[in-house]
N, C-alpha and C positions, 0 to 999 in steps of 0.2 A: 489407563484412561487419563489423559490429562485434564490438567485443572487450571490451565492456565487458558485464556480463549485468547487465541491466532487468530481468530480471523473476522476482521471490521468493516463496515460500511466507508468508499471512500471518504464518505463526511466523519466517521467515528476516528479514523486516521487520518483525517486531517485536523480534528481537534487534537489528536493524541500528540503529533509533532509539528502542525503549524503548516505544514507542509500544501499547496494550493494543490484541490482535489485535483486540477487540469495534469498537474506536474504527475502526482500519483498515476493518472491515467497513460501518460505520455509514456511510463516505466513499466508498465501491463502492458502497452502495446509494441514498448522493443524486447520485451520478454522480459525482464528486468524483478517484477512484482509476480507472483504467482494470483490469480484470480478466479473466482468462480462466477458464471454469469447467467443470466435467464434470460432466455428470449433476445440473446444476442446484447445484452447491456450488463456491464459490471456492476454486481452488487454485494461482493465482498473480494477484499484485498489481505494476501498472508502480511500479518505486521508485523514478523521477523524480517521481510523481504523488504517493507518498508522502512526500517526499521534501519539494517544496513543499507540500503542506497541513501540516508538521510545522514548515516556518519559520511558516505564517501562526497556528496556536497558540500557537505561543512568542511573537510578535509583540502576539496580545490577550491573553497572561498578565501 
């Protein structure tokens, strides 16, 4: 069992890196972010997934 929690609300990951939720969504939606959603709306994002797409931006800034 892990003890560590993966997986955030886009708002809870976008306090976590700053990152604008639109940006997170944009990365869920080229497949990019792994996501769980209800009723067709994301409402939690894996924060490992956001986690490296947020070094690979700061890497081409």
């Amino acid at each position: 069992m892990s003890l560590i929690k993966t997986w955030y609300t886009p708002q809870e990951a976008h306090s976590k890196y700053g990152i604008e939720e639109a940006k997170i969504l944009e990365w869920v939606e080229e497949g990019l972010v792994r996501a769980e959603r209800e009723n067709g709306v994301v409402v939690r994002v894996n924060i490992d997934d956001v986690q490296l797409q947020s070094e690979v931006l700061l890497r081409e800034s």
